[in-house]
C-alpha positions in Angstrom: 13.9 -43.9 -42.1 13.2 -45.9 -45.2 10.6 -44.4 -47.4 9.8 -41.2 -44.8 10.1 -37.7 -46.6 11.2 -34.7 -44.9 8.0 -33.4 -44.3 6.9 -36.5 -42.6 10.5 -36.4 -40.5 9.6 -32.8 -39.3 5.9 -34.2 -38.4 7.6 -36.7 -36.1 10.0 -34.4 -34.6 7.1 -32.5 -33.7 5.0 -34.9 -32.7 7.8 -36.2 -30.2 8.3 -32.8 -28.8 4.7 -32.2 -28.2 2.8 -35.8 -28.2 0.1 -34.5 -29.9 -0.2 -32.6 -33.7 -3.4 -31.1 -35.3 -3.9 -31.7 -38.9 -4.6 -27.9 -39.5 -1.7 -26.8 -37.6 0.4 -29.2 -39.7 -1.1 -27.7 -43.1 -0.3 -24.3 -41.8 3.2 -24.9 -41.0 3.8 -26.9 -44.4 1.8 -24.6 -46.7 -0.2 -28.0 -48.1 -3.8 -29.0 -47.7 -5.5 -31.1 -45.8 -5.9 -34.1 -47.8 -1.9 -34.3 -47.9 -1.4 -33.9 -44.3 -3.9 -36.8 -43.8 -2.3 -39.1 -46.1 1.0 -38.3 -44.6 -0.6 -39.4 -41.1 -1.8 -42.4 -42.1 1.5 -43.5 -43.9 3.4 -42.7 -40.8 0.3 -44.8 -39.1 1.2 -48.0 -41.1 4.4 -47.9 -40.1 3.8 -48.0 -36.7 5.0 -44.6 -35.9 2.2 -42.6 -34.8 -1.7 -43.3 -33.3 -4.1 -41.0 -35.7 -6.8 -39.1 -34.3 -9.8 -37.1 -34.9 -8.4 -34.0 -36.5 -4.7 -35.0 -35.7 -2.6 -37.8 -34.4 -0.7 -38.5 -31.3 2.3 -40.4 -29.9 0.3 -43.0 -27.8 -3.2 -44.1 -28.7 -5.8 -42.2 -26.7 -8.3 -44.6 -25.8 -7.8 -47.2 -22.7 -8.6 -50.5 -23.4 -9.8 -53.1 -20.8 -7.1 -54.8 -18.4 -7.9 -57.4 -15.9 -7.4 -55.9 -12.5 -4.2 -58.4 -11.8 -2.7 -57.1 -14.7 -3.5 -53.3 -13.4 -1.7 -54.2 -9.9 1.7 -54.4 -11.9 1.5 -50.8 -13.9 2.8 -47.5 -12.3 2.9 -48.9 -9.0 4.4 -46.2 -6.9 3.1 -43.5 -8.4 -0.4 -45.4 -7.4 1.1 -45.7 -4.0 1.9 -41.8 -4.0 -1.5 -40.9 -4.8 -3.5 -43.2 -2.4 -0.9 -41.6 0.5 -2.4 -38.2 -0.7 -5.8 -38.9 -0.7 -5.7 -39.4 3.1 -4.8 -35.5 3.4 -8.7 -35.0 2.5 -10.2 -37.8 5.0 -11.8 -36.7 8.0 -12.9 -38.7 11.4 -16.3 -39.6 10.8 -16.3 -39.0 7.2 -18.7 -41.1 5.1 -17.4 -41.7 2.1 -17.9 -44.3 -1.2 -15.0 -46.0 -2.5 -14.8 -47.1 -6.5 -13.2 -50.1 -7.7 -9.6 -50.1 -8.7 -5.6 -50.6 -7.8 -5.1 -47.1 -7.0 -8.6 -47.3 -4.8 -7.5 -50.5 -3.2 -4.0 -48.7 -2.2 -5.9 -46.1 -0.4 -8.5 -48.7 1.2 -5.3 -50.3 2.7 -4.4 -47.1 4.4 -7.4 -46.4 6.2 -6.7 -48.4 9.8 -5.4 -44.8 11.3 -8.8 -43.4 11.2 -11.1 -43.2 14.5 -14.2 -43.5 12.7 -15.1 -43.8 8.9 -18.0 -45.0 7.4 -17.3 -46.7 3.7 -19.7 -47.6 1.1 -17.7 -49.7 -1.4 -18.7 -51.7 -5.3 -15.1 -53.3 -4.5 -15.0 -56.8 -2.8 -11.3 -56.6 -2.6 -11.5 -53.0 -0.9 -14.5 -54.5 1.5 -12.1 -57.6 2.6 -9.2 -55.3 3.4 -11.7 -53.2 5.7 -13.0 -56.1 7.5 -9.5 -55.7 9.1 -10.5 -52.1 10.8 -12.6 -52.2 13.9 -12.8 -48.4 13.7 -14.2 -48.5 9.9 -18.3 -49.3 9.1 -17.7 -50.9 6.0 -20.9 -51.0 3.3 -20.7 -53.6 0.4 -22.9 -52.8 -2.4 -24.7 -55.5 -4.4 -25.3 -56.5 -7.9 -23.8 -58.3 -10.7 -20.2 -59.0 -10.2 -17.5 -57.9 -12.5 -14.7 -60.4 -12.8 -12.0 -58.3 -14.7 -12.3 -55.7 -11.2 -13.6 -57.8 -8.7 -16.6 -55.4 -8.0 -20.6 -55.3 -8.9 -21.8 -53.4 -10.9 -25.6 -53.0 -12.3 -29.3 -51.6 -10.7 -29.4 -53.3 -7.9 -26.2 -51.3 -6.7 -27.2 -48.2 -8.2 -30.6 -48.5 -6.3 -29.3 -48.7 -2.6 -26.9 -45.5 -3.7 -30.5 -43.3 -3.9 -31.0 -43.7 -0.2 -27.5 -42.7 1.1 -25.4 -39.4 0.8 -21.8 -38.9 1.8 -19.3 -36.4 2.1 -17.0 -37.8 -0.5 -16.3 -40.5 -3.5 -13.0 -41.4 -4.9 -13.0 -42.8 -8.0 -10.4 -44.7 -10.3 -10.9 -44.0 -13.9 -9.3 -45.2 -17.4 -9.3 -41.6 -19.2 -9.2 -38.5 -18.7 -10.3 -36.3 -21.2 -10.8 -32.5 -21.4 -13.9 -32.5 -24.2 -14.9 -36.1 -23.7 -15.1 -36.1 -19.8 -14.4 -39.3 -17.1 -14.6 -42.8 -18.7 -14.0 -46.7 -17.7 -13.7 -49.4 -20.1 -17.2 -50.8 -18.4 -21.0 -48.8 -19.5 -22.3 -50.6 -16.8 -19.1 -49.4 -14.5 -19.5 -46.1 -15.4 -23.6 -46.0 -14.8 -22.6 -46.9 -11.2 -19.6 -44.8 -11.1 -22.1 -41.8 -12.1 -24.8 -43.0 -9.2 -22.1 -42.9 -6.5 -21.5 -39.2 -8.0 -24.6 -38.0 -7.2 -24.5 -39.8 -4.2 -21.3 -37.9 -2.7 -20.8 -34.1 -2.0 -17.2 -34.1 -3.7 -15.8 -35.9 -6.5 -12.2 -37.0 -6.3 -10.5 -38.6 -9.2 -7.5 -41.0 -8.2 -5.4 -41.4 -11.8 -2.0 -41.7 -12.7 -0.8 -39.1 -15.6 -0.8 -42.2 -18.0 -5.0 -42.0 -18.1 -5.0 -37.6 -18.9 -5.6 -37.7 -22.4 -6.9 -41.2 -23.3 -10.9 -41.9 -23.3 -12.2 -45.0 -23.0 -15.9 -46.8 -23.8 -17.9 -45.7 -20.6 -18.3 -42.3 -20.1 -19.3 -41.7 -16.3 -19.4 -38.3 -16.4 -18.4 -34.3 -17.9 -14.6 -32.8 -16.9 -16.3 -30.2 -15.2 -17.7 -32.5 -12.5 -14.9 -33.9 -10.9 -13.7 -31.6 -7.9 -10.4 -32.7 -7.3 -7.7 -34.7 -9.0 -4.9 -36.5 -7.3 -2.1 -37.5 -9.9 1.5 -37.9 -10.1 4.5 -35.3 -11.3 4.5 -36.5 -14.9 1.2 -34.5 -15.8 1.6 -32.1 -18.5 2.1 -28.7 -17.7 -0.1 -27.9 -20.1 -3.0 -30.6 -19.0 -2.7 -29.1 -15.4 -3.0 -25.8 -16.6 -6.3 -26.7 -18.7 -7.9 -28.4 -15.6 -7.5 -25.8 -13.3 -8.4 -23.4 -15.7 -12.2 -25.2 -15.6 -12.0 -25.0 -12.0 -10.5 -28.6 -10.8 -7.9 -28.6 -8.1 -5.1 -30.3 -9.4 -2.8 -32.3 -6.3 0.2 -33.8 -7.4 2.4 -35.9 -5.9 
């Protein structure tokens, strides 16, 4: 590559093989300092070859950015399908549980007509519209300010009526996943309500394709160590599964 030295060629073959590289681990291998490392990272950056990082760079960048929720309904598809199928394996008759906002959310709403009796609490309209189509299911819309990029309200007035219910379960969609930052959505005010349904519910499920472990985005809703389950697909890590259930999460993968 024009203008790459071998150092910076064995960075990238690195970097390729594990997605991520640490700046001290790089000055360790290459006997340099830290100040050449860096500057090697952020030539590499300029050409368009690598995302920087605190302490390190990585393959992808790590933080989720906002997408409008049509846009959403056309990425990872069937592995979104796969995990709203699993999801069902920890729904009971009678449950009462609260339902996020999201495509992966919205997949699972859609499978919910089997059940003899389920009680919802939902800040989706789209997932509240698809209920309306099950007799069997007590479907409760929260209210508030209403987010056009998700189709779903968000604010006080929704995080109000939350104090005065409690149900078995919430399963949330999220836009990052990360081990030291925790649970975030692109939304503050998304992720204040996301936290209130939280408190609300008695486990916390996390519905996420692989492409969210690793990337944080502006919200944070709430620590790693708070979500109880995670349902994801076969292209997690080995390593990211590993350090998940080593804080205690179950990890289900489809």
């Amino acid at each position: 590559m024009d203008g790459i030295n071998e150092r910076q060629m064995q960075i990238l073959t690195e970097l390729n093989e594990a997605g991520f590289v640490r700046v001290q681990n790089l000055c360790d291998k290459f006997d340099v300092s830290s100040v050449t490392i860096r500057k090697d990272l952020s030539f590499l950056e300029h050409k368009g070859l690598l995302y920087r990082t605190h302490g390190g760079a990585s393959k992808q960048s790590l933080y989720a950015f906002e997408r409008n929720i049509g846009e959403k309904e056309s990425i990872q598809v069937d592995q979104k399908k796969k995990i709203a199928e699993k999801s069902l394996t920890l729904i009971n008759n009678r449950d009462y549980i609260i339902l996020g906002s999201g495509t992966t959310v919205l997949y699972l709403a859609k499978l919910l007509g089997d059940f003899d009796k389920l009680t919802v609490v939902t800040s989706s309209l789209f997932v509240s519209v698809e209920l309306c189509n099950y007799e069997n299911i007590k479907t409760l819309q929260l209210g508030g300010n209403v987010r056009k990029s998700s189709n779903s309200v968000i604010g006080s007035i929704a995080e109000q009526t939350l104090k005065d219910y409690s149900c078995n379960k919430v399963f949330l969609g999220v836009d990052g996943i990360d081990l030291e930052f925790g649970l975030t959505t692109s939304s503050a005010l998304e992720a204040q309500l996301n936290k209130a349904m939280i408190k609300a519910s008695e486990k916390v499920i996390v519905l996420a394709d692989s492409s969210k472990i690793g990337k944080r985005s502006f919200g944070k809703i709430v620590d790693i160590q708070d979500m109880d389950v995670l349902i994801t697909d076969s292209e997690i890590a080995k390593k990211d599964k590993i350090a998940l259930e080593h804080l205690g999460i179950e990890v289900i993968v489809t």
